[in-house]
C-alpha positions in Angstrom: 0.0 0.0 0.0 0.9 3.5 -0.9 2.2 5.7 2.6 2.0 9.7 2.6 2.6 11.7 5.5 0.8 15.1 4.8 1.2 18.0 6.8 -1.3 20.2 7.1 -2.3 24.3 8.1 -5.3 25.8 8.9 -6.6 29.3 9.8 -10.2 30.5 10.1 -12.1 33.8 11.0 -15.4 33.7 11.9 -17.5 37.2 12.7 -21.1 35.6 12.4 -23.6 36.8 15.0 -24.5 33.6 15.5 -23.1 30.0 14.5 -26.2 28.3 14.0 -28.7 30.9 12.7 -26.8 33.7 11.8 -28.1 37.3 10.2 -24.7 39.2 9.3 -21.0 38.3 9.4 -18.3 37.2 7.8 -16.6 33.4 7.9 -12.8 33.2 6.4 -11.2 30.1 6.2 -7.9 28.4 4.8 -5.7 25.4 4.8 -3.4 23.4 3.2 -1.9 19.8 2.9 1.3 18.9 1.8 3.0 15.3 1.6 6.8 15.6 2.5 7.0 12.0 3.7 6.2 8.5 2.3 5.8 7.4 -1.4 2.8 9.4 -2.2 3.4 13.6 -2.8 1.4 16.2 -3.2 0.0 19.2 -2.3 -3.6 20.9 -1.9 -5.0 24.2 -0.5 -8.5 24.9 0.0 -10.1 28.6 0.8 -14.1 29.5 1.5 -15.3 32.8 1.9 -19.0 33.4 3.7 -20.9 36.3 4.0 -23.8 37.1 6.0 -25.9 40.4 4.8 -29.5 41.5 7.0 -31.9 42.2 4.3 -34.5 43.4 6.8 -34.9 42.5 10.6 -36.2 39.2 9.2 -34.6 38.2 5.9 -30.9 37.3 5.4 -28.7 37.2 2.7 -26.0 34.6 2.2 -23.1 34.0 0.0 -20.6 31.2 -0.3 -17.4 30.5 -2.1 -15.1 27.9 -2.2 -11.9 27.1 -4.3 -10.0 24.2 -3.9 -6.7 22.9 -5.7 -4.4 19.7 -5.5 -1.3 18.8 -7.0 1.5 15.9 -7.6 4.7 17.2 -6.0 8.3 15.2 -7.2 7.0 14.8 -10.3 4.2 12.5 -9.6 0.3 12.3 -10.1 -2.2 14.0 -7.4 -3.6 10.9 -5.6 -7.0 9.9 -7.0 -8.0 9.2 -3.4 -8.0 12.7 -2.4 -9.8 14.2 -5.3 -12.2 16.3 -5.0 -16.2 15.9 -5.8 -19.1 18.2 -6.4 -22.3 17.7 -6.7 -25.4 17.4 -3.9 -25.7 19.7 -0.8 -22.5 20.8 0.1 -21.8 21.4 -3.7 -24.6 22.1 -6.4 -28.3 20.9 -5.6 -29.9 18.9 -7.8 -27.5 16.8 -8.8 -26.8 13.8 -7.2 -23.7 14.0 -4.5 -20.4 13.7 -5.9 -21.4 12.7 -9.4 -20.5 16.0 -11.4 -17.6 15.0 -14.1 -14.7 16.3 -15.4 -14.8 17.9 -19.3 -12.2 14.9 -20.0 -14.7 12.4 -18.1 -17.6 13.3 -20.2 -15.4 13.3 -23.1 -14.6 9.9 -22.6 -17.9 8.9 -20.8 -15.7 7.8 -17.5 -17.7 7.5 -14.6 -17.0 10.3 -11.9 -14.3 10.3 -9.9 -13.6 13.3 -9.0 -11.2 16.0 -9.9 -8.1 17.7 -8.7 -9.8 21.8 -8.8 -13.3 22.6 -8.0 -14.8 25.8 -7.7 -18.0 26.6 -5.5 -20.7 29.2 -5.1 -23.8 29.6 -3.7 -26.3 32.0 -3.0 -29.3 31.8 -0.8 -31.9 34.3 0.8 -33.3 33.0 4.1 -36.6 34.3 5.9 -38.4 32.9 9.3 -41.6 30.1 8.1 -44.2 32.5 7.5 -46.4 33.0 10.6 -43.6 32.0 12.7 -42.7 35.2 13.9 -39.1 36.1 14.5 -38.4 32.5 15.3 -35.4 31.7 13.4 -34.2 28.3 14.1 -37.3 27.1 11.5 -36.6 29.4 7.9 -37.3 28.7 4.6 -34.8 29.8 2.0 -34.2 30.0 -2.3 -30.8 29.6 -3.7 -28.4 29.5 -6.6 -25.6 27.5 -6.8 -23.0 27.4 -9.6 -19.9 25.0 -9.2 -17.2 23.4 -11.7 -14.9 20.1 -11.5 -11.2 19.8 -13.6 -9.1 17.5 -13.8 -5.4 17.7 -13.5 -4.5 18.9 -17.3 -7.6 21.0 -16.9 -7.9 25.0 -16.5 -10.6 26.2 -14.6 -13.2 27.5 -16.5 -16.2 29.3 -15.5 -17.9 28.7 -18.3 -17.7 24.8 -17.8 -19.8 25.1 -14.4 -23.0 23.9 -13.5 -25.4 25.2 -12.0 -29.4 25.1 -10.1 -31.9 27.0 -8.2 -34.6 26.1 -6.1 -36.1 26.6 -2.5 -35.9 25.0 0.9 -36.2 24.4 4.6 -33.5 25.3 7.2 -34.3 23.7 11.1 -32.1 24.1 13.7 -33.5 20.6 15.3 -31.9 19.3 18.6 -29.5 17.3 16.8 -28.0 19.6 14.6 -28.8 21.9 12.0 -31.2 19.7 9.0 -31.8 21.1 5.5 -33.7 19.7 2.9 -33.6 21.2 -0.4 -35.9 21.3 -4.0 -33.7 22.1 -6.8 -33.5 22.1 -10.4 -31.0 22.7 -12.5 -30.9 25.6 -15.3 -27.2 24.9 -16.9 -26.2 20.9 -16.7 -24.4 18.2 -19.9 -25.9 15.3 -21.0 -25.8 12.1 -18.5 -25.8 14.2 -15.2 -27.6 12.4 -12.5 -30.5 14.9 -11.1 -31.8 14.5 -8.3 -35.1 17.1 -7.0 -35.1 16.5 -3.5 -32.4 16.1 -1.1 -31.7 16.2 2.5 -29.0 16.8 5.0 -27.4 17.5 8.3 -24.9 19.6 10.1 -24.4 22.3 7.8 -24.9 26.0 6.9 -24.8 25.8 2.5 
């Protein structure tokens, strides 16, 4: 079996007003992983950017971006194990997680597996359920999300991105935060697995 030992960094910034339900702030955040040891190197770095804008005392705005990059170091390949997927919540809704291909893997009509650069954004507006009052552990929200997969011999394009809209519900249950999410795409390539309605826990996008 192949060995790496990766070192890694992080640093993050958060200025939300709150972590669970939060109305205005700003969350920075970076890292990187790099392989100095063992038979397998490479390199990656990863940066998201969240913002959190009060439309009115009631309605929030939120953006989200995320880039991430990976590498073979020595003159080797980036690992296919640590490739990175898009797709699903998390990603893009309305597709099905982590099945969003490469240009070369729909060129060849390769199943997904990943790629070594993705790009991420989303977009939601947020709003307490309607005659919940100022409740806002239960909201209901619409997004956009746009997001694009490379592979190594791949530039990132923006033009090559998918990309959906939809609407959904946000709960801040006792066990965590719990999503669930209609979407459709508006900008997708021919064999992309769709999938409507999806569901998930323990995260803000």
């Amino acid at each position: 079996s192949s060995i790496a030992v990766p070192l890694t960094l992080g640093w993050g910034r958060d200025s939300r007003d709150s972590a669970l339900v939060p109305s205005s702030g700003v969350v920075t955040r970076a890292s990187a992983e790099w392989s100095v040891v063992g038979a397998l190197r490479y390199a990656s770095v990863t940066g998201q950017y969240q913002y959190y804008y009060p439309l009115t005392k009631k309605i929030t705005a939120a953006l989200n971006g995320e880039l991430n990059i990976g590498t073979g170091t020595d003159g080797q390949t980036y690992p296919i194990f640590k490739n990175f997927y898009s797709g699903g919540l998390g990603s893009v809704r309305g597709f099905e997680p982590g099945s969003l291909t490469t240009k070369s893997q729909r060129q060849n009509e390769t199943a997904a597996t990943g790629g070594t650069k993705r790009i991420t954004f989303n977009a939601e507006v947020l709003s307490p359920l309607p005659g919940g009052g100022n409740d806002r552990s239960l909201r209901v929200y619409a997004f956009f999300d746009a997001g694009g997969l490379y592979g190594s011999d791949e530039s990132i394009q923006l033009s090559d991105m998918r990309a959906s809209t939809g609407v959904g519900i946000s709960w801040n249950s006792p066990v965590g935060p719990l999503r669930l999410a209609f979407a459709k795409p508006v900008r997708k390539y021919r064999n992309d697995k769709v999938q409507a309605l999806q569901f998930q826990i323990g995260t803000s996008f």
